[in-house]
C-alpha positions as CSV (number, residue, x, y, z in Angstrom):
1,X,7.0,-19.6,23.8
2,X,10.2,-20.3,21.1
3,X,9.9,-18.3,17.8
4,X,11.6,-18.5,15.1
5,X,11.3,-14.8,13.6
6,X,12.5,-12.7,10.2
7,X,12.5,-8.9,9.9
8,X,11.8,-7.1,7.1
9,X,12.1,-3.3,6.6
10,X,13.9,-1.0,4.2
11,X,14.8,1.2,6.7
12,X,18.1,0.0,8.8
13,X,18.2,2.0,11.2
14,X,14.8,0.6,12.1
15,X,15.4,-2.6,10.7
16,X,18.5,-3.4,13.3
17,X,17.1,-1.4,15.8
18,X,13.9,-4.2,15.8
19,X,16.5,-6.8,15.8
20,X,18.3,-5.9,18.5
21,X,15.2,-5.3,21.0
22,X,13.7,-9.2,19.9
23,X,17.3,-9.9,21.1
24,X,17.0,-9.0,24.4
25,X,13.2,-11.0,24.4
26,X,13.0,-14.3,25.8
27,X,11.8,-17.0,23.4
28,X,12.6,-15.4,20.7
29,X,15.2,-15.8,18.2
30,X,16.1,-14.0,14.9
31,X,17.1,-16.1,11.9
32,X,17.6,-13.2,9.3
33,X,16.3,-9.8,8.3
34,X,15.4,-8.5,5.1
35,X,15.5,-5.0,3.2
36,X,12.6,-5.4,0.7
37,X,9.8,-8.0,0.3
38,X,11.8,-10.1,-2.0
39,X,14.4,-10.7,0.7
40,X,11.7,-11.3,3.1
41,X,10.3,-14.4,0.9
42,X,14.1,-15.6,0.1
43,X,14.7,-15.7,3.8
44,X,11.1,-17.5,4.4
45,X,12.2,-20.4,2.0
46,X,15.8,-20.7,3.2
47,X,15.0,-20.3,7.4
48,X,11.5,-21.2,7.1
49,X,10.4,-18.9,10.4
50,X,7.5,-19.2,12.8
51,X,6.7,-15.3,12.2
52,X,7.9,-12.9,9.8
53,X,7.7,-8.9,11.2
54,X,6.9,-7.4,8.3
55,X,7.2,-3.8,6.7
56,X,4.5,-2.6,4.2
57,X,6.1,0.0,2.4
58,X,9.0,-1.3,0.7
59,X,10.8,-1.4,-2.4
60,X,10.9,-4.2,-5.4
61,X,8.1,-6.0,-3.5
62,X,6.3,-4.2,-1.2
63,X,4.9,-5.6,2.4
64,X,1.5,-6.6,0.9
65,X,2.9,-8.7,-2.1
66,X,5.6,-10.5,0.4
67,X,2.4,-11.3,2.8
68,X,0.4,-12.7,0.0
69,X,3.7,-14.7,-1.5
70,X,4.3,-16.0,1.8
71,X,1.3,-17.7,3.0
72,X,0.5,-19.0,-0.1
73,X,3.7,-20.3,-0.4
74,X,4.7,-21.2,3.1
75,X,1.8,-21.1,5.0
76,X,3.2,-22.5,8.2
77,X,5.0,-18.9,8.7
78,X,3.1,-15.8,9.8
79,X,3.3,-12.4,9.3
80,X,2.7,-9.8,11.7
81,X,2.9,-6.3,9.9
82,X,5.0,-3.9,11.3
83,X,3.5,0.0,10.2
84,X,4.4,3.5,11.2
85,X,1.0,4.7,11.6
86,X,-2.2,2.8,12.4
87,X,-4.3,4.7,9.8
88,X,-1.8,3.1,7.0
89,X,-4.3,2.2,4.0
90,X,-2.2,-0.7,3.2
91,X,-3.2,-2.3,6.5
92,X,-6.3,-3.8,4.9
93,X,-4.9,-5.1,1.6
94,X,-2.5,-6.9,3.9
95,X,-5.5,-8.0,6.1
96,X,-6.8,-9.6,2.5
97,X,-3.5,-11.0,2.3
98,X,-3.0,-12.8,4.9
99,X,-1.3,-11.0,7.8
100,X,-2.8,-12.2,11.2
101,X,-1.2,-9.4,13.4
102,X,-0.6,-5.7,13.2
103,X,1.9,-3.3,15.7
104,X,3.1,0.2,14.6
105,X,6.4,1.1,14.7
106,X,6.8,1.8,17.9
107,X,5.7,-0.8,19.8
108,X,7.1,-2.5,23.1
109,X,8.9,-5.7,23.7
110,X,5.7,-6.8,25.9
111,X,3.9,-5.5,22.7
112,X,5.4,-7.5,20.4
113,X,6.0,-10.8,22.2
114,X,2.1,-10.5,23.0
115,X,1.5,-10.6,19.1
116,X,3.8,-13.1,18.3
117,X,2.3,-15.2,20.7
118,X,-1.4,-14.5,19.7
119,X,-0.7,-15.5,15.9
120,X,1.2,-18.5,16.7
121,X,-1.8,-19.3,19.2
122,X,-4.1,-19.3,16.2
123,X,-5.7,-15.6,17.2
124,X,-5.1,-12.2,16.0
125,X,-2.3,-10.1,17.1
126,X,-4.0,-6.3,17.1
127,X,-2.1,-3.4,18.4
128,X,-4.9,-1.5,21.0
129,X,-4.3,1.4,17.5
130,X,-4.9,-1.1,15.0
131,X,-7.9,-2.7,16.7
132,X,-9.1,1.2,16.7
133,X,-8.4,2.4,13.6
134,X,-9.8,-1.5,12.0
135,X,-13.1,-0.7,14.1
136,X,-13.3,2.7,12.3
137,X,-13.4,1.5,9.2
138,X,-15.8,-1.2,9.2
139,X,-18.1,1.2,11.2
140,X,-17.9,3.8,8.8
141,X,-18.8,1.4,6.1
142,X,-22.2,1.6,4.9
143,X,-24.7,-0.1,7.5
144,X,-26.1,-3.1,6.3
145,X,-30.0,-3.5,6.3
146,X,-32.2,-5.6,8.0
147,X,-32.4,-8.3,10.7
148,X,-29.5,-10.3,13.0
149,X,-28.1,-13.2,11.5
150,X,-30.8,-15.7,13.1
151,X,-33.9,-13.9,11.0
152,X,-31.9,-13.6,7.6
153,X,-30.5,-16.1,4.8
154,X,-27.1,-16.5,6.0
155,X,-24.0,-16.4,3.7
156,X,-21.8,-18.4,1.7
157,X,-24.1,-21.8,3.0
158,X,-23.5,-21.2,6.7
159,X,-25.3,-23.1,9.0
160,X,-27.1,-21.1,12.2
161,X,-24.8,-23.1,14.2
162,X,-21.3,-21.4,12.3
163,X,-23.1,-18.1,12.5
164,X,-23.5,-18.4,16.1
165,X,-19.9,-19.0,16.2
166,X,-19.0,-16.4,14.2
167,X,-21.1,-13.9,15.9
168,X,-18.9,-14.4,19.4
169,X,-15.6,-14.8,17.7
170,X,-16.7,-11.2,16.4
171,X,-18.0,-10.0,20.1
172,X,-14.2,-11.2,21.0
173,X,-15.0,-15.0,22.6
174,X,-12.2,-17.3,23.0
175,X,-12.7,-21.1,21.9
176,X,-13.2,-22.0,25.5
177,X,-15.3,-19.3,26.1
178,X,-17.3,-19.7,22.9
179,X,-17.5,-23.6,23.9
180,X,-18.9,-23.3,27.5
181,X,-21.0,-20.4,26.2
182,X,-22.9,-22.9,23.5
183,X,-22.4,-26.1,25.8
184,X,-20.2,-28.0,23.2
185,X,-16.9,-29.2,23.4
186,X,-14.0,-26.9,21.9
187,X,-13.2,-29.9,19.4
188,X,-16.8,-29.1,17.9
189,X,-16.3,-25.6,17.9
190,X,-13.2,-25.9,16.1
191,X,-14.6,-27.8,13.6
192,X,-17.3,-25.2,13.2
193,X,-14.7,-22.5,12.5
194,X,-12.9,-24.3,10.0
195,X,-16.0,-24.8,8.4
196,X,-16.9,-21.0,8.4
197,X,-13.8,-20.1,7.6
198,X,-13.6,-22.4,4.9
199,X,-17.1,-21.2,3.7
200,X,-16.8,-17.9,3.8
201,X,-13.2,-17.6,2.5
202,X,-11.7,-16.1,5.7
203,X,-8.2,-17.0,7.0
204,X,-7.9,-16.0,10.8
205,X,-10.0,-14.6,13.2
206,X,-9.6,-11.2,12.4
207,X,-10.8,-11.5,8.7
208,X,-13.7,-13.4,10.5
209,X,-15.0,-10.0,12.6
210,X,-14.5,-8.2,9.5
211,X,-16.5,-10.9,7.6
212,X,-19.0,-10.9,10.1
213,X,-19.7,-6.8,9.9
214,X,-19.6,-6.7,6.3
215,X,-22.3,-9.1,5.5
216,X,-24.5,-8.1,8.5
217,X,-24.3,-11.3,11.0
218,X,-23.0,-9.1,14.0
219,X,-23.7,-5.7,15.1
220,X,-20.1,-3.5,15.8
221,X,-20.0,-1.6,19.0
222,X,-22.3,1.1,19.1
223,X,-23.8,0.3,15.8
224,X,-27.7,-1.2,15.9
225,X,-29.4,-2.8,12.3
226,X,-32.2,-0.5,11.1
């Protein structure tokens, strides 16, 4: 892996202090940090990064604002949100945003390259904390009535064949897996998710699971439709 990566974070003690471990990271190389969000889309445009590490609460323009700016505006650069606690309400307006990854504060180098690798891989870069606390809150959402995707009108004009796909990218299926799984090749079940995504208005994989609780077409852990 070589990334290109931007930090952004008001505070400098953490700011530098995230700097200097991404130093020490193979792979990985820093071409600018940032003290607000407005910084952190100058530096985007001028550097034009693989990843930006972003904070969400920041001044001028906070983390959420600079997430939506930048992938509208330079959508080849992710941002993985950096947060102090998982339970941060602003995780999901930056979720909506655009982020595809999520670590708190105090993650680890391991931690951090394995997000920056998973959201320049295409997948979602959760923290195990993040995953949690995102599981919480679509569970706790109010249960949605009536039969599995395959026995109810589906969405947003999917067909059964892009709910199908969307019901294992929600039980955590790979495209390889998802391909061998369905017996098609993982060209095909590319083009289904792009379709889906597309469809339903979803931008990465993780927007996709919470797609697919919302509206019904997979069951969360634990959970059973009524």
């Amino acid at each position: 892996m070589s990334a290109r990566v931007v930090v952004a974070d008001d505070q400098s003690v953490v700011r530098e202090g995230i700097v200097m471990l991404l130093g020490l990271l193979p792979g990985i190389e820093v071409v600018g940090s940032a003290r607000d969000g407005e910084e952190a889309v100058a530096l985007v445009a001028e550097q034009a990064p693989d990843v930006v590490l972003m904070d969400l609460r920041m001044p001028r323009c906070d983390g959420v604002e600079a997430t939506r700016r930048i992938r509208k505006e330079y959508p080849n650069t992710q941002v993985v949100v950096l947060t102090t606690f998982a339970d941060d309400d602003s995780l999901f307006p930056a979720l909506q945003a655009g982020a595809r990854g999520y670590l708190t504060k105090d993650a680890g180098g391991d931690e951090i390259v394995r997000a920056i690798q998973a959201v320049l891989s295409g997948e979602a870069g959760l923290s195990p904390a993040v995953q949690r606390r995102l599981l919480e809150r679509v569970t706790t959402a109010p249960a949605p009535s009536g039969p599995p995707a395959a026995e109810q009108q589906l969405p947003d004009g999917l067909t059964p064949r892009e709910a199908e796909v969307l019901v294992l990218i929600a039980e955590g299926l790979s495209n390889p897996e998802i391909a061998r799984k369905l017996h098609i090749s993982q060209a095909t079940v590319k083009s289904h998710i792009n379709n889906l995504f597309a469809k339903s208005g979803v931008r990465d994989r993780a927007q996709a699971v919470r797609y697919a609780y919302v509206r019904g077409l997979a069951r969360p852990p634990g959970t059973s439709f009524t």
